[in-house]
C-alpha atoms as one frame of an Amber mdcrd trajectory, in Angstrom:
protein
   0.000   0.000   0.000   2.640   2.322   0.807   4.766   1.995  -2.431   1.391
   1.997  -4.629   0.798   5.431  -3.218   4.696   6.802  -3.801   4.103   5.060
  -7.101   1.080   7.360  -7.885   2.453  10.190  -6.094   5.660   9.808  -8.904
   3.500   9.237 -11.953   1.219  12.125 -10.874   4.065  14.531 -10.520   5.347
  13.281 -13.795   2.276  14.613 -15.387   2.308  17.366 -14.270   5.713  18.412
 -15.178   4.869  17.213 -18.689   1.412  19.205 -18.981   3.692  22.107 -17.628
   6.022  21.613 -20.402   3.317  21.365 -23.146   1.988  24.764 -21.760   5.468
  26.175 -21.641   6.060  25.532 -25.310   2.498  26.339 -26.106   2.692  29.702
 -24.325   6.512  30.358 -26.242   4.841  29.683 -29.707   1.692  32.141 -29.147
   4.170  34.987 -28.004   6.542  34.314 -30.956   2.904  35.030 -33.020   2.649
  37.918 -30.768   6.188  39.309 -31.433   5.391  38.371 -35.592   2.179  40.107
 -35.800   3.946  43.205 -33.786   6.998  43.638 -35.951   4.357  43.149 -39.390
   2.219  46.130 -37.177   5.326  48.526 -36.460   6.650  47.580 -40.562   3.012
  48.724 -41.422   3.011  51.640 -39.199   6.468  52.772 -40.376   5.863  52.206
 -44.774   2.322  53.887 -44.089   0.955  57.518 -45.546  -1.338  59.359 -44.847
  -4.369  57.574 -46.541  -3.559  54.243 -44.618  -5.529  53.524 -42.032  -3.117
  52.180 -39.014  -5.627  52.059 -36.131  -5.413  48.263 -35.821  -1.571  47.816
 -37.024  -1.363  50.774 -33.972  -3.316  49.078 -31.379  -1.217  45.405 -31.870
   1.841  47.918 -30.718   0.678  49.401 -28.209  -0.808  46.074 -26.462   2.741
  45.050 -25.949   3.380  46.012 -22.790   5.279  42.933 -21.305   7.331  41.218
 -23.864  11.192  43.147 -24.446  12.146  44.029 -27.884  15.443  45.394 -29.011
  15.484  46.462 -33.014  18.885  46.560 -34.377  19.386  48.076 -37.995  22.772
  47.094 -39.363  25.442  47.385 -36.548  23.124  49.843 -34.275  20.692  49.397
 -31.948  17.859  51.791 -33.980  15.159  50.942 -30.654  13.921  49.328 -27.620
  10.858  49.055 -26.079   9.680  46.791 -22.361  13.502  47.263 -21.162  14.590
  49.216 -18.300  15.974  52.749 -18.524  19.586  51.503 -16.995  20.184  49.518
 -19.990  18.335  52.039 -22.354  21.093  54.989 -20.841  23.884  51.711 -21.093
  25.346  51.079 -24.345  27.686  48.174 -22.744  24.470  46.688 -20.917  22.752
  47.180 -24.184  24.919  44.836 -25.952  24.717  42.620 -23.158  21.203  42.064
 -23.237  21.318  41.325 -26.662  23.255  38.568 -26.203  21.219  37.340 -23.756
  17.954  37.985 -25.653  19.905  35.910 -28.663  20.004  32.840 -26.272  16.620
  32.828 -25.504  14.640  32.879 -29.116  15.500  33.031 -32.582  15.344  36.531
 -34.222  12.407  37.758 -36.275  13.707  39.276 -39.596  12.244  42.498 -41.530
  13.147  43.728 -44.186  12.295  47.779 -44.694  13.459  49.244 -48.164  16.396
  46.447 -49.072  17.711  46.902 -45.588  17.150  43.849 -43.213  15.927  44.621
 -39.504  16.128  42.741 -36.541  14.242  42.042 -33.773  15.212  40.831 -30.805
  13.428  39.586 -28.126  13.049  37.719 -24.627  10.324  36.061 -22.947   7.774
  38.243 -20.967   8.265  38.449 -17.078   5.335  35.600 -17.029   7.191  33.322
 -19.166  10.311  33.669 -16.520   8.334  32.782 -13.656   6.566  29.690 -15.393
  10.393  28.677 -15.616  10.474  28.189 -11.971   7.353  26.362 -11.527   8.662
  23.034 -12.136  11.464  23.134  -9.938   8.857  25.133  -7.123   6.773  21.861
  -7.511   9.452  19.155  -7.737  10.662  20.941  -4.469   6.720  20.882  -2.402
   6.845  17.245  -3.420  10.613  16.521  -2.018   9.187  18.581   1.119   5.919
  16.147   1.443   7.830  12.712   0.267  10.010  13.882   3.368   7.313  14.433
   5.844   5.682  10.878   4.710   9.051   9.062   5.002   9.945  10.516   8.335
   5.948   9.723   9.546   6.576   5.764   8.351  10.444   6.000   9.694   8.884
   7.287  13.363   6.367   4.694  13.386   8.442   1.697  12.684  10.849   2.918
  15.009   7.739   3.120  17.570   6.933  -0.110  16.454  10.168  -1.478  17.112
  10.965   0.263  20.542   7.382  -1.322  21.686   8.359  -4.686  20.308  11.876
  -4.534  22.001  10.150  -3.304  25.118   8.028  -6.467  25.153  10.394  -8.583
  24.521  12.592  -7.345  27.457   9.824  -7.301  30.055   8.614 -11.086  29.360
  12.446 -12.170  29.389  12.515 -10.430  33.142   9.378 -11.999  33.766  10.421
 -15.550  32.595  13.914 -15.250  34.220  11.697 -14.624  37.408  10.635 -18.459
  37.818  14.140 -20.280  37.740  15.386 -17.723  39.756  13.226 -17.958  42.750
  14.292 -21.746  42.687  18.206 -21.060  42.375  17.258 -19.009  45.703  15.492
 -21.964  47.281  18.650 -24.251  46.395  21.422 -21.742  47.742  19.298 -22.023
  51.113  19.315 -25.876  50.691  23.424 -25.583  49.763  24.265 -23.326  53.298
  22.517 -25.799  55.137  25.051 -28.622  53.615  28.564 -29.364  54.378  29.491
 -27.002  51.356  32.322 -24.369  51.210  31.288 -20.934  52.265  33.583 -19.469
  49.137  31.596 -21.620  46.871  28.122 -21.081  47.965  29.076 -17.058  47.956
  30.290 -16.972  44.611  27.189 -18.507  43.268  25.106 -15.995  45.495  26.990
 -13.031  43.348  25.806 -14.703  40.209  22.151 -15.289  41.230  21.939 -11.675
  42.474  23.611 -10.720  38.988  20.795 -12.623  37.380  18.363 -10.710  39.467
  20.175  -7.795  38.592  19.958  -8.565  34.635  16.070  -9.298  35.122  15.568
  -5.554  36.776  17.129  -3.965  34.171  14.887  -5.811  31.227  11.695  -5.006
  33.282  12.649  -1.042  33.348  12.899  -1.499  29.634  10.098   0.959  28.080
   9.695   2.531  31.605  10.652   5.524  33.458  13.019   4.104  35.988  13.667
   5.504  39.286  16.900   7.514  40.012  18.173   7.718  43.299  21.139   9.936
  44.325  24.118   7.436  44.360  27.945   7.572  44.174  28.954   7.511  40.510
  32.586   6.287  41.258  31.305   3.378  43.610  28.364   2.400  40.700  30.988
   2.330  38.045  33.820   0.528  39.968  31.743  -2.307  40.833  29.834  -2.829
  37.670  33.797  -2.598  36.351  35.006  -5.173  39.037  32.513  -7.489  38.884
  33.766  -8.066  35.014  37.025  -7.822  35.051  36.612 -10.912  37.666  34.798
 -13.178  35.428  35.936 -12.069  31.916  39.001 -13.383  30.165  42.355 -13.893
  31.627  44.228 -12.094  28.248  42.443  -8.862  28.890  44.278  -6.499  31.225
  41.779  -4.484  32.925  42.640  -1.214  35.059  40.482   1.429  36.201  41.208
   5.360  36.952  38.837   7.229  39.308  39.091   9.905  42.126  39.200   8.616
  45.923  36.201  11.113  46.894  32.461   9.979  45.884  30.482  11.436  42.897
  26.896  12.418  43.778  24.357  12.422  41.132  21.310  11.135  40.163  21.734
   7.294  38.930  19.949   4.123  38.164  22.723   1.707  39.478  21.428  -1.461
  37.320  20.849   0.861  34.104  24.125   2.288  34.638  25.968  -1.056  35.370
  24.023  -2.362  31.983  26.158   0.896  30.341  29.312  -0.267  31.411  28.994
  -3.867  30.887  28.391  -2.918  26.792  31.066  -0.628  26.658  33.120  -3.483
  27.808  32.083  -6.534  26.439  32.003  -4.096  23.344  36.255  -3.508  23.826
  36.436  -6.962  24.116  34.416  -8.085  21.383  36.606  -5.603  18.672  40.254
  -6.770  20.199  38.542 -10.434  19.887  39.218 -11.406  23.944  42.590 -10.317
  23.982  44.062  -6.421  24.808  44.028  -3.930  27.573  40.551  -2.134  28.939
  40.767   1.045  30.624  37.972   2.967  32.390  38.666   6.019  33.672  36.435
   8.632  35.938  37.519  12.274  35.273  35.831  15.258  36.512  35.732  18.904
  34.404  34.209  21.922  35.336  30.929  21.724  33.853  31.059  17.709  33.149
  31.517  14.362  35.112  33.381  12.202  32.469  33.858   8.381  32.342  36.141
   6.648  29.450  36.169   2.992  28.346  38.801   2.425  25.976  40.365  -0.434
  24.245  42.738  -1.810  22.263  40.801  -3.706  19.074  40.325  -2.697  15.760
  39.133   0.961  16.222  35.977   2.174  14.184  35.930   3.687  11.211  35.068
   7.532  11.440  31.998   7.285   8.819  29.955   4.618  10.897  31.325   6.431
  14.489  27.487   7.344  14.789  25.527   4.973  13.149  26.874   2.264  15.785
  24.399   3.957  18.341  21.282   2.830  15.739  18.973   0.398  16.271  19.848
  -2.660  14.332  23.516  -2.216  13.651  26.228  -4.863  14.324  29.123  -5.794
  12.485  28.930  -9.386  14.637  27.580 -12.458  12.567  25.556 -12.970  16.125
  23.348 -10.425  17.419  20.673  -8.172  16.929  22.601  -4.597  17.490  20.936
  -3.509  20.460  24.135  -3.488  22.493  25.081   0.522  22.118  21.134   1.572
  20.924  20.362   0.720  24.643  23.506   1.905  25.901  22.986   5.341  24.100
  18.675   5.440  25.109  20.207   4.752  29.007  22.751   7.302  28.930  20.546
  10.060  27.426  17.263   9.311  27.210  16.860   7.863  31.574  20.009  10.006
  33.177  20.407  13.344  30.351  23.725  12.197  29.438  25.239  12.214  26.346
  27.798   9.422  25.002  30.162   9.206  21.627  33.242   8.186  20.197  35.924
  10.674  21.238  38.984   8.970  19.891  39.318   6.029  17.631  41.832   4.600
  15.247  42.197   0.951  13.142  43.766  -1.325  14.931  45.003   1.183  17.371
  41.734   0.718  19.643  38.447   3.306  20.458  37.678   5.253  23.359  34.272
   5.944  24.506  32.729   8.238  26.610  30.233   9.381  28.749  29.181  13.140
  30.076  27.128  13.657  33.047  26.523  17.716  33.583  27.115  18.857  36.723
């Protein structure tokens, strides 16, 4: 339905640039007959006498009143008539408008006692402006093919974000069930001869699952900022990967020793950073250095995540952020569209690609105002 109707909208606009045409040239042709009948009017006026009766060879010249006419007798311009008085006073502008006048239709030819006369002329100041009509039109329907295409490109994007939304709150809500029971067997574990080291490690993973399962149910929803440390957020989020992530990738971190204040949802936020990183890790292929740093400016509170893969190329430094986009054989490229929607659209931050270069490694970063 929607490509029949830019189909029609096309072959419609084609007609009526063609009917424009047609009444371009038709409208050209009747003022050439216009210009003919006034130079065989101002030949009759000019051989008349006295006897001759001129009233209607008179009238045809003094209808013309929008179309310019330059007469040229030999090598001198004998008269004009519909041009303005700078080029009238200007012989150099004169000339000049000849020329131009020469480009635009052929001359009509008199002849006036053996001498040959011509007339030169342009099209009338309604001719000019039919000129632009075309382009005025093909223009209105750029403007409206725009407005349609952004209208469809908004509501598939809607579409999308409510399918994606969806999507995330049934996984939270079908994590929920196995959960509860990994609970109920962690109890059961304590209660057994089992080592405390053990039974606590697998308590951080439940509670990460838990963790993972609150952040797909605040998909699509306002979530609920609370006034947290940023440095604290960040360096456990940071920790709690670099502990279970591959051996070959050096991780460090930079922050300040005194805590951040601001307004943060700590499992959106830890969602951030795990992307970023699993994001290094994915483009040095599990093996490099990741560095996240925590710097503060005056206006801005800055974390960086930067690796040491195969840097991004500067044309596609934005569209990574779109819905969709992945470079992985695996995945649907929702990785840094949720990343960028937690960052700006839940804590009014703003995140992009500061640095990158191939095979040197990327740096990202994030800008919290003050």
């Amino acid at each position: 339905m929607r490509w029949g109707l830019i189909l029609l909208s096309f072959i419609i606009l084609v007609f009526i640039l063609w009917n424009t045409y047609l009444f371009f040239q038709t409208f050209k042709l009747e003022e050439r007959q216009k210009m003919q009948n006034w130079a065989v009017a101002t030949n009759s006026i000019n051989a008349a006498d006295e006897n001759t009766d001129i009233g209607l060879a008179f009238e045809i010249v003094k209808n013309n009143n929008s179309i310019p006419i330059i007469k040229i007798q030999g090598d001198t311009i004998s008269d004009m008539v519909n041009v303005s008085e700078d080029i009238v006073k200007d012989k150099e502008k004169a000339l000049k408008y000849v020329q131009k006048l020469k480009s635009q239709n052929d001359p009509i030819i008199l002849d006036a006692d053996g001498k040959q006369i011509y007339l030169y002329y342009g099209d009338s100041e309604l001719i000019n402006q039919l000129k632009y009509y075309p382009i005025a039109l093909i223009l209105i329907v750029i403007f409206f093919s725009g407005m349609i295409f952004s209208f469809y490109r908004a509501d598939k994007f809607s579409s999308q974000n409510r399918l994606w939304a969806g999507m995330a709150k049934e996984t939270a809500h079908q994590i929920g069930t196995p959960l509860s029971s990994l609970l109920g067997w962690i109890e059961i574990l304590k209660m057994e001869d089992v080592s405390e080291d053990t039974v606590t490690e697998i308590q951080k993973d439940v509670d990460r699952l838990q963790t993972i399962a609150d952040r797909f149910s605040k998909i699509g929803s306002a979530p609920k900022l609370e006034v947290i440390d940023l440095v604290k957020s960040t360096k456990e989020s940071f920790i709690y990967l670099s502990d279970r992530l591959s051996k070959q990738i050096e991780f460090t971190f930079e922050g300040p020793e005194y805590p951040i204040m601001i307004p943060l949802n700590h499992e959106l936020h830890s969602w951030v950073i795990e992307n970023l990183v699993k994001n290094g890790i994915d483009a040095m292929k599990g093996k490099g250095k990741i560095n996240l740093r925590i710097l503060e400016s005056e206006r801005y509170y800055k974390i960086q995540v930067s690796d040491t893969g195969k840097g991004i190329p500067k044309n596609i430094q934005k569209t990574i952020f779109e819905p969709g986009y992945t470079t992985k054989k695996r995945g649907w490229g929702l990785g840094l569209s949720l990343t960028k929607r937690i960052v700006e659209t839940y804590h009014n931050g703003k995140i992009k690609v500061i640095h990158s270069e191939i095979d040197k490694g990327t740096v990202f970063q994030i800008s919290f105002a003050k």
